[in-house]
C-alpha positions in Angstrom: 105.8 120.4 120.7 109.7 119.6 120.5 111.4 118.4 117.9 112.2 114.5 118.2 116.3 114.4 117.9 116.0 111.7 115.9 116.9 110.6 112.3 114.6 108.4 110.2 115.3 105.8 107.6 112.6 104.2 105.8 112.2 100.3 104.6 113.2 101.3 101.2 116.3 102.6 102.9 116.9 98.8 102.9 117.1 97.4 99.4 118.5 93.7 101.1 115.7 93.6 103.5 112.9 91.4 102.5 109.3 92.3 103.4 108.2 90.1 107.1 105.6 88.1 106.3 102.6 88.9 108.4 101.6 85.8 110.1 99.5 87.8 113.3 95.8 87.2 113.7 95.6 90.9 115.3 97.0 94.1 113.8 99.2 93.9 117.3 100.5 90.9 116.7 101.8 92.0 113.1 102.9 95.4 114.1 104.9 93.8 116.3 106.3 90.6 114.1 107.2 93.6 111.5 109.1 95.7 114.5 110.7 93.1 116.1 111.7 91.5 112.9 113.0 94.7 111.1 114.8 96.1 114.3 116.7 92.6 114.0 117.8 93.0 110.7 118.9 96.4 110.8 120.6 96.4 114.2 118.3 100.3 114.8 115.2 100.7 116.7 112.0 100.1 114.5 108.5 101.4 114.3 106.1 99.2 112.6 102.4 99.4 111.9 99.7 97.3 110.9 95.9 99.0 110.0 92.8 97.9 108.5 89.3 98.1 108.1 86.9 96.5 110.1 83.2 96.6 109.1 80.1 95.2 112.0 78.0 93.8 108.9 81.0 91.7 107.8 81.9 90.2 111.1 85.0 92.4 111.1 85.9 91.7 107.8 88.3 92.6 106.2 90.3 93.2 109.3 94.3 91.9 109.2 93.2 91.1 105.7 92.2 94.6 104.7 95.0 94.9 102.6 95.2 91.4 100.6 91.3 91.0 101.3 89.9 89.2 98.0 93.4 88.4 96.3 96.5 90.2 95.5 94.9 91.1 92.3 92.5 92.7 93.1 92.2 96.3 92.8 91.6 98.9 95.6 88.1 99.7 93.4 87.0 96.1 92.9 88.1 95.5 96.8 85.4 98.4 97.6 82.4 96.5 95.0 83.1 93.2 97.0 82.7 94.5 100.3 79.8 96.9 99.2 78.4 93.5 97.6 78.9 91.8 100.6 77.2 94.1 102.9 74.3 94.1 100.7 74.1 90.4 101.0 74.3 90.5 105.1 71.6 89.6 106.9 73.3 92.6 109.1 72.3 95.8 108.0 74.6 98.1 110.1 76.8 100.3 108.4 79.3 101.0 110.9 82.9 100.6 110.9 86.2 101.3 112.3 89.9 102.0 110.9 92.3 100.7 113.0 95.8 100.9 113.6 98.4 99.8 115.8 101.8 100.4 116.0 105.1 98.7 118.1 108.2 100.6 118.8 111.1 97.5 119.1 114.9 98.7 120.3 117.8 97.2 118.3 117.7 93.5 119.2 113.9 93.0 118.6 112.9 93.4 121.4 109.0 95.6 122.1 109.2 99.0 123.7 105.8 99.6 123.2 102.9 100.0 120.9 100.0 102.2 120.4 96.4 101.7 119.4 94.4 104.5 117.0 90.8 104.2 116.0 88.8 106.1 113.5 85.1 104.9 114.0 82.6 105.8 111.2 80.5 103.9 108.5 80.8 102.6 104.8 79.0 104.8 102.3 76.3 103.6 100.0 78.9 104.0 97.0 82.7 104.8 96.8 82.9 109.2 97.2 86.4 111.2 96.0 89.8 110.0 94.6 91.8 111.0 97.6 93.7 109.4 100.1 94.1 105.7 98.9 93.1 101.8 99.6 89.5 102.0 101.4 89.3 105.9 101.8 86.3 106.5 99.6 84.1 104.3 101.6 84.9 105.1 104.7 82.4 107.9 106.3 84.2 109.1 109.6 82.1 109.8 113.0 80.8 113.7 113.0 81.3 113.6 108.7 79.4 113.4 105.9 81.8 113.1 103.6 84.7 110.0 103.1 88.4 110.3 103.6 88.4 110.2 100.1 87.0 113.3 100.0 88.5 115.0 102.8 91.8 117.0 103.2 94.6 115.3 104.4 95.1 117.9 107.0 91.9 117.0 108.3 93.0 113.3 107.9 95.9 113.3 109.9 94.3 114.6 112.9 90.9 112.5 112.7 92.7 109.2 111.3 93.8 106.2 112.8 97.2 106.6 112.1 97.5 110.4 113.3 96.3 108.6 116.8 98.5 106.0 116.8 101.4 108.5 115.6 100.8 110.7 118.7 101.0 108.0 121.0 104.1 106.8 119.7 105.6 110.6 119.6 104.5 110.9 122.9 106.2 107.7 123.9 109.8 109.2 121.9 109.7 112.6 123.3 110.4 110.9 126.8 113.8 110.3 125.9 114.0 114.0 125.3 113.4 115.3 128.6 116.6 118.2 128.3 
């Protein structure tokens, strides 16, 4: 694969630049408030994302919420006892769930480019599993494993994960701009 010619800057890059709120009812809709929004601010073209965890017992809960689900203060471990309390409570007994993420490519004036939708389907293990990866990673059992992302190697992460989707759309969508 080419090398993209480009030069990154990340958020933090931006002390002055306060977080965009995210207002969207779909991880689309917030990938692309925070692209638009950010592209604005900093006159440069912006990739955003927005992910989450959606679980069938839970009526797609947490979804957009993954991240805030249950309060700010709430930990990533007490997040993982709710939902686990949760599903034990459901009337739905299915265990399967999906992480998804979307990201929005916006050019300097805000304005979408395009975005890109990755999926990891799977299902929520009985208890939390490993101390790797981070937010609802040791719950999560992907499709064709037995163990969670917690567990797994990032390498084998980034090519199964939502986000490595997502992120090869998105290259895919760069390199065309680098057709020499």
């Amino acid at each position: 694969m080419r090398k993209l010619p480009l030069q990154f800057k990340y958020l933090r890059d931006f002390p002055k630049i306060e977080d965009v709120e995210e207002t969207g009812s779909t991880f689309e809709e917030n990938a692309i408030l925070k692209a638009s929004e950010y592209a604005r601010r900093t006159g440069m073209w912006t990739i955003a994302d927005d992910s989450g965890l959606e679980i069938d017992a839970l009526d797609g809960r947490p979804g957009v919420f993954s991240a805030r689900y249950g309060g700010d203060r709430l930990s990533f471990v007490e997040k993982m006892q709710l939902i686990l309390s949760e599903m034990e409570k459901s009337a739905n007994h299915s265990r399967r769930a999906r992480f998804i993420c979307v990201m929005a490519v916006a050019d300097e004036t805000g304005r979408i480019l395009f975005t890109a939708e990755g999926t990891c389907a799977g299902q929520i293990a009985e208890s939390p599993r490993g101390t790797g990866g981070f937010g609802y990673d040791p719950i999560f059992v992907p499709e064709g494993f037995t163990h969670t992302f917690g567990e797994l190697s990032d390498a084998i992460k980034q090519q199964i994960s939502h986000r490595g989707r997502a992120c090869v759309l998105i290259i895919r969508y760069l390199l065309q701009f680098n057709t020499i």
